[in-house]
SEVEXBA-18384 format. One record per residue (C-alpha): chain; x, y, z. Coordinates in steps of 0.2 Angstrom, whole numbers. Each point is the difference from the previous one (the first is absolute). Layout:
! SEVEXBA-18384
SITE/cadena/px/py/pz
SITE/A/X/Y/Z
...
! end
This chain:
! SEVEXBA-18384
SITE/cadena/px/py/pz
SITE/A/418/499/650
SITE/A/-4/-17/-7
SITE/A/5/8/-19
SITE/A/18/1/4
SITE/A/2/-16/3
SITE/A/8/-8/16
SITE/A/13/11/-1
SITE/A/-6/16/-2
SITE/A/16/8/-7
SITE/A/0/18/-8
SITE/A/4/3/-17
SITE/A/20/0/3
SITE/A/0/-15/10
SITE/A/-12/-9/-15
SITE/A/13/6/-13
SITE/A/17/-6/10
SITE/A/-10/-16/2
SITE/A/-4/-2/-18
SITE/A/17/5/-5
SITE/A/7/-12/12
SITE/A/-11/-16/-6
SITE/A/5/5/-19
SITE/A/20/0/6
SITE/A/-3/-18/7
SITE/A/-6/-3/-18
SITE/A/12/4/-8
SITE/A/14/-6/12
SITE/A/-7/-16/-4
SITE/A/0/1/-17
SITE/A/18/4/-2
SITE/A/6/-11/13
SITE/A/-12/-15/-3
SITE/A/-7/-3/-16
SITE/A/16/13/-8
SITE/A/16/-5/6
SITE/A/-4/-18/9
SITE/A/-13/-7/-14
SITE/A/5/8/-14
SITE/A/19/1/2
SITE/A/5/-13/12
SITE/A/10/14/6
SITE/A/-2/0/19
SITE/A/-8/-13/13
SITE/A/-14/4/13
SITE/A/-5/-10/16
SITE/A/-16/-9/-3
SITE/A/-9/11/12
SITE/A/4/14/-10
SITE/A/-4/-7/-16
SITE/A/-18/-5/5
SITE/A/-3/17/7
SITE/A/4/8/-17
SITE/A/-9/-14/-7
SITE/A/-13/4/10
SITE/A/-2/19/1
SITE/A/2/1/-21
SITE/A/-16/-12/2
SITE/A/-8/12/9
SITE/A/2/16/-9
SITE/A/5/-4/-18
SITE/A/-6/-19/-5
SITE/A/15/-3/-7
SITE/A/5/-18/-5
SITE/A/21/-3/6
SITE/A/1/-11/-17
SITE/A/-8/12/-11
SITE/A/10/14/5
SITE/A/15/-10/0
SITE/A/-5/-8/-18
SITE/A/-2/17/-8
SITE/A/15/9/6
SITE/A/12/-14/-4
SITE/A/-9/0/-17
SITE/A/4/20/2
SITE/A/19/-4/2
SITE/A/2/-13/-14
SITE/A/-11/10/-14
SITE/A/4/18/5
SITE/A/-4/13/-12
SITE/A/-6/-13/-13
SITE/A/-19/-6/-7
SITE/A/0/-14/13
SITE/A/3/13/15
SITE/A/-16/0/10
SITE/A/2/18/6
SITE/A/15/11/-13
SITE/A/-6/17/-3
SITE/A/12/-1/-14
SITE/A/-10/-11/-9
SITE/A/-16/5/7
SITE/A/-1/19/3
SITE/A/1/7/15
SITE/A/-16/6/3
SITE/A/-5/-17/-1
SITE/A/11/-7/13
SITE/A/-1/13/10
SITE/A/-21/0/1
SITE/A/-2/-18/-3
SITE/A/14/-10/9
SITE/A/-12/-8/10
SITE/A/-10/-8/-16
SITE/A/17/-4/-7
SITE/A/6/-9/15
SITE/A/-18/-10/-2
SITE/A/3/-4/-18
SITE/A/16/-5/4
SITE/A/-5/-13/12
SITE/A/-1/-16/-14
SITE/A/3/-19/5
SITE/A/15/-1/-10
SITE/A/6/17/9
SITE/A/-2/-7/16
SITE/A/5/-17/-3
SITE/A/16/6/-10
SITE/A/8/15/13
SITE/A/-14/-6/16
SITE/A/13/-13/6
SITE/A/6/1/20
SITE/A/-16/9/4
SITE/A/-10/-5/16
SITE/A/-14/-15/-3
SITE/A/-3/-4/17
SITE/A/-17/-4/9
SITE/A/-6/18/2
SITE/A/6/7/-16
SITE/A/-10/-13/-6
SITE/A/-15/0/9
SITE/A/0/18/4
SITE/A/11/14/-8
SITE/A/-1/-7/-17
SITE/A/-19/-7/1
SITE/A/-9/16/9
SITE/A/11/13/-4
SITE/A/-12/14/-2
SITE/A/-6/-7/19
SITE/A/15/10/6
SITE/A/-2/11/-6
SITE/A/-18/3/5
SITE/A/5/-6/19
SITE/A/11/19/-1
SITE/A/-15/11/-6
SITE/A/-10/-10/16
SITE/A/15/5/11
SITE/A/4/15/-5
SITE/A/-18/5/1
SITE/A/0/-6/17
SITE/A/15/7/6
SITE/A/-4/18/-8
SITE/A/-17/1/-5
SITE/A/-6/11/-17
SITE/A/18/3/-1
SITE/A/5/-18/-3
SITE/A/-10/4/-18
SITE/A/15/12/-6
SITE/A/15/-11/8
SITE/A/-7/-15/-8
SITE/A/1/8/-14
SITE/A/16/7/1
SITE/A/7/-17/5
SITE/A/-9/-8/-16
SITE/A/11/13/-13
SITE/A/15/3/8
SITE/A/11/-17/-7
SITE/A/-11/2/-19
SITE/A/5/18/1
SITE/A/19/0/8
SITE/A/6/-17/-5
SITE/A/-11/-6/-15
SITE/A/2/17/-5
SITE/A/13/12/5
SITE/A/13/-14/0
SITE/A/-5/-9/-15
SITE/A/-2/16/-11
SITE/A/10/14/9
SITE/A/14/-11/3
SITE/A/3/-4/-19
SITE/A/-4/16/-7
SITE/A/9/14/10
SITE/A/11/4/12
SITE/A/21/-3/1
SITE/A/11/-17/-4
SITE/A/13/-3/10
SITE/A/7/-16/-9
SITE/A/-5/-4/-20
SITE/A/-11/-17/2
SITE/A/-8/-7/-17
SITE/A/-16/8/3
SITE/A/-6/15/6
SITE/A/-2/1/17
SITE/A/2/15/9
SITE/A/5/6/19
SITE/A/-18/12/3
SITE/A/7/8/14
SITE/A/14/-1/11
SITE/A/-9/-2/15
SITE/A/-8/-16/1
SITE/A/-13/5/14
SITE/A/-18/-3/-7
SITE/A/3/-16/-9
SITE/A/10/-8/12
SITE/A/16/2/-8
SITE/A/-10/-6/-19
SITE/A/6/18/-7
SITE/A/17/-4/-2
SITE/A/-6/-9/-14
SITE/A/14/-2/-12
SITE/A/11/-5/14
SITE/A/-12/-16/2
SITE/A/0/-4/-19
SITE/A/19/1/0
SITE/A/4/-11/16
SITE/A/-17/-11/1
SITE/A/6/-11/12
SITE/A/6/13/14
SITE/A/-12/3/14
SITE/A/9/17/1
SITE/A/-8/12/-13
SITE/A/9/17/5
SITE/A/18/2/-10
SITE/A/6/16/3
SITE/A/3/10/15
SITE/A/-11/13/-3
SITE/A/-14/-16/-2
SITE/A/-12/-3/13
SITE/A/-9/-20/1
SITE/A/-12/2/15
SITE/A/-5/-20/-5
SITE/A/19/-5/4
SITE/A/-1/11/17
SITE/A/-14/-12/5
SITE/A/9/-17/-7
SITE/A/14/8/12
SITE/A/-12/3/14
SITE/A/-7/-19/-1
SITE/A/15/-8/-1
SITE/A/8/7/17
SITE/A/-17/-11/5
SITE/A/5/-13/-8
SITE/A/-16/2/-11
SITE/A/10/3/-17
SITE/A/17/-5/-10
SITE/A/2/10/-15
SITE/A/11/-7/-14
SITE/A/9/6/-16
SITE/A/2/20/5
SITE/A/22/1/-1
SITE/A/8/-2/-16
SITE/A/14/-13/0
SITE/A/12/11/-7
SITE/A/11/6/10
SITE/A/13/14/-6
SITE/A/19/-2/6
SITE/A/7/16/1
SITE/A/19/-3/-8
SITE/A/-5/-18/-9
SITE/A/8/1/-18
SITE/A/-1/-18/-5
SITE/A/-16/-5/-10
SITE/A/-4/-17/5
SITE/A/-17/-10/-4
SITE/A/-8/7/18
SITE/A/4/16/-9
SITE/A/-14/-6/-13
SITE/A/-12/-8/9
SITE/A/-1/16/14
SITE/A/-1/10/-17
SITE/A/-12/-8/-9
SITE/A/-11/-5/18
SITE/A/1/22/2
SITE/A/-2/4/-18
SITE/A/-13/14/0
SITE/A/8/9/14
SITE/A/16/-2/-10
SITE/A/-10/8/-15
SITE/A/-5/13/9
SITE/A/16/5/9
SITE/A/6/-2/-17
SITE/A/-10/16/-7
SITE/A/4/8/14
SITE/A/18/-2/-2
SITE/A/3/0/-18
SITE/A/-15/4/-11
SITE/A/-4/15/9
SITE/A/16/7/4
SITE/A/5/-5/-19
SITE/A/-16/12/-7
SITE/A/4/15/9
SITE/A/17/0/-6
SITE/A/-8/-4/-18
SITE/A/-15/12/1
SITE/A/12/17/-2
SITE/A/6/-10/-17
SITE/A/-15/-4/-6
SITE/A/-9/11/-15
SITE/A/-13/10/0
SITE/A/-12/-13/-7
SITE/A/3/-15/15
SITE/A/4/12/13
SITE/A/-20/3/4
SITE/A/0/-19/1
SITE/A/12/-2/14
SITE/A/-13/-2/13
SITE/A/-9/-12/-11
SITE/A/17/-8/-4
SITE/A/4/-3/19
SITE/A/-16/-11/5
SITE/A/2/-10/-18
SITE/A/16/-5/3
SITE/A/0/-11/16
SITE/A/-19/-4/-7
SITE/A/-2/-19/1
SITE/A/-1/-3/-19
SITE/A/-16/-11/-2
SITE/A/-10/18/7
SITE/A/7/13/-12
SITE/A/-12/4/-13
SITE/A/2/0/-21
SITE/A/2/21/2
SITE/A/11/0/16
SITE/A/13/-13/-8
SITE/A/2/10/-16
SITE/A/4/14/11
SITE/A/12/-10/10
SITE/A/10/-7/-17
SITE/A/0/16/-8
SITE/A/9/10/17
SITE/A/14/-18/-1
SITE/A/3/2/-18
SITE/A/6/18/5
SITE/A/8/-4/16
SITE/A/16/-15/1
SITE/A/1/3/18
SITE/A/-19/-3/5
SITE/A/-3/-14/-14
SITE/A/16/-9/10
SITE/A/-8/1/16
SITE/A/-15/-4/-5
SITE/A/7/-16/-9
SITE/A/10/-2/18
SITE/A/-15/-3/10
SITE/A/-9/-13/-10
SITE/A/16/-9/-3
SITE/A/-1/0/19
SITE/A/-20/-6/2
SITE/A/7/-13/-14
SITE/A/6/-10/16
SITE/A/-15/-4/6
SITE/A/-11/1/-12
SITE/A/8/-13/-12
SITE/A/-4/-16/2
SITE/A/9/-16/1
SITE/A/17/8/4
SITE/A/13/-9/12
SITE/A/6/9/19
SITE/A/17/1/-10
SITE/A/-7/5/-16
SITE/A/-6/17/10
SITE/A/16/0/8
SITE/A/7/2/-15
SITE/A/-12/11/-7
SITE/A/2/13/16
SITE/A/14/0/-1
SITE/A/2/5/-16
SITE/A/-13/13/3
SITE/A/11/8/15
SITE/A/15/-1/-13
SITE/A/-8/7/-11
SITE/A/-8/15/10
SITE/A/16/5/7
SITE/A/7/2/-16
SITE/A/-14/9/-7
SITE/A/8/18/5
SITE/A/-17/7/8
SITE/A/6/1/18
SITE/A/-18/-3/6
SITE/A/-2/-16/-9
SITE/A/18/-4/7
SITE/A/-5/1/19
SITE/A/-16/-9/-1
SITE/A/10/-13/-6
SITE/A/13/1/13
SITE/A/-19/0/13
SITE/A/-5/-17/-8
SITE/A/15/-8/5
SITE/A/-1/4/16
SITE/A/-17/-13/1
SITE/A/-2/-15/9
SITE/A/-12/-11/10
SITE/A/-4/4/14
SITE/A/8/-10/14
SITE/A/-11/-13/9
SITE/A/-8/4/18
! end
């Protein structure tokens, strides 16, 4: 009948279809305007570019430098006044509800003309995508009405929400308000799922915040990046290059010797060092601690164990008199505690000199091997073992 379209599907087939079109979406998303636009983080062929280009014309109007503008904004200003989109800041329900209007607000000439740079300006982003973009999409309500009649209504529809409701959204809202940390970045960012399926690999999202520049977004085994599966699948075509996804650290089993690629691998690997470092000291440390503990800090122990890897700019007024109080009472956790951020104190003073952090690591190792906590000792004897990784 002439009401279903040219196609005359049946309500399955209309409902793969739509699912299908709202994947492309937000493959294009992640691999265009996200990790090539945004990041710089992995090269496409021209072709595929301009089909991305293209179909995000069609079914979303978005603009490649104001997306691109607003989540470099995003990066530089996390979790502060001047973050376009921080549910931190401005609620979640806000975010979450509003993430389109946000992204619209965000969109100011000196936004754009600060975080726009390297973004398309050719003739038809020009003269098309940028000067009619609610033409396209207009041109997929005509084609989708063509192609499946009454039904092209709802899957217009669906199309329309699905990047203001998963990415604008769900990314942008979810992804800095719950879920699990795999590494302790300066803001709070949050992995929202292990499996990054629906977003295109966008719900690893604390992974992303950690290592920006990585076209890779899945970090542990158990992590899932169907975005980097297609990045994979496109550059066996030629079609794609990604760049930045391996560390530069490299660990030598039996190296003893610090040496100032020793430094660099750590510093270059420093919130995975971090975390194996909770893993293999502050946590191992706190259970041994918790049967010594009284009867006052012990129901704190759970609360103690997130607090102390917590990256210090995110611990709250309440949660740090709880942590000082627990160190005061406890030499052993107060000097692991002071280990690790004499050990971010590598990286994150400024100014120092290659041998100066030499030095400085050294010392540290020295210093950590002589401590008498065993655990503290072999993470030590772990970090000498770093290097860079060999060229090729």
């Amino acid at each position: 009948m002439w009401f279903n379209g040219l196609l005359d599907l049946s309500v399955m087939q209309l409902v793969l279809v739509t699912l299908g079109m709202t994947h492309i979406t937000i493959v294009s998303v992640t691999l265009y305007l996200h990790r090539h636009s945004a990041h710089n983080s992995l090269d496409l062929h021209p072709a595929l570019k301009h089909f991305f280009r293209f179909w995000l014309w069609l079914t979303t109007a978005q603009n490649t430098k104001e997306w691109t503008a607003i989540h470099r904004k995003h990066h530089a200003k996390c979790e502060t006044e001047e973050d376009p989109h921080s549910p931190v800041v401005l609620g979640i329900r806000k975010v979450l509800f509003e993430g389109a209007e946000l992204y619209a607000e965000s969109a100011t000439a000196e936004t754009l003309e600060r975080y726009g740079q390297r973004t398309p300006e050719d003739w038809v982003e020009r003269k098309v995508y940028s000067r009619y973009r609610m033409l396209g999409i207009t041109l997929m309500a005509v084609i989708n009405l063509a192609l499946f009649g009454v039904h092209g209504i709802w899957i217009w529809a669906v199309q329309m929400m699905w990047i203001p409701v998963w990415a604008a959204g769900v990314v942008n809202g979810i992804g800095h308000w719950m879920g699990y940390r795999n590494y302790e970045c300066a803001d709070n960012a949050r992995n929202i799922s292990p499996l990054g399926l629906l977003i295109g690999g966008e719900e690893l999202h604390n992974n992303h915040h950690t290592y920006p520049n990585s076209s890779k977004l899945s970090r542990r085994w158990f992590e899932v990046d169907i975005g980097w599966g297609y990045i994979r699948l496109f550059q066996l075509f030629g079609l794609a290059k990604p760049k930045g996804f391996r560390p530069i650290a490299h660990h030598v089993p039996g190296k003893i010797d610090v040496d100032v690629e020793t430094v660099q691998a750590i510093a270059n690997n420093r919130f995975d060092i971090m975390r194996q470092y909770r893993k293999r000291v502050m946590e191992p440390v706190l259970r041994q601690q918790k049967a010594l503990m009284d009867d006052e800090i012990r129901p704190r122990y759970r609360k103690l164990k997130h607090l102390l890897s917590r990256e210090v700019t995110l611990i709250q007024p309440k949660e740090k008199e709880t942590l000082e109080t627990v160190l005061e009472r406890n030499a052993v956790l107060r000097q692991i505690y002071e280990k690790s951020h004499e050990l971010q104190a590598l990286w994150r003073q400024r100014g120092l000199k290659p041998q100066d952090k030499l030095n400085a690591l050294m010392e540290w190792c020295r210093e950590a091997e002589a401590s008498g906590i065993r655990y503290l000792e072999e993470f030590a004897e772990h970090l000498r073992a770093y290097s860079l990784r060999p060229a090729g």
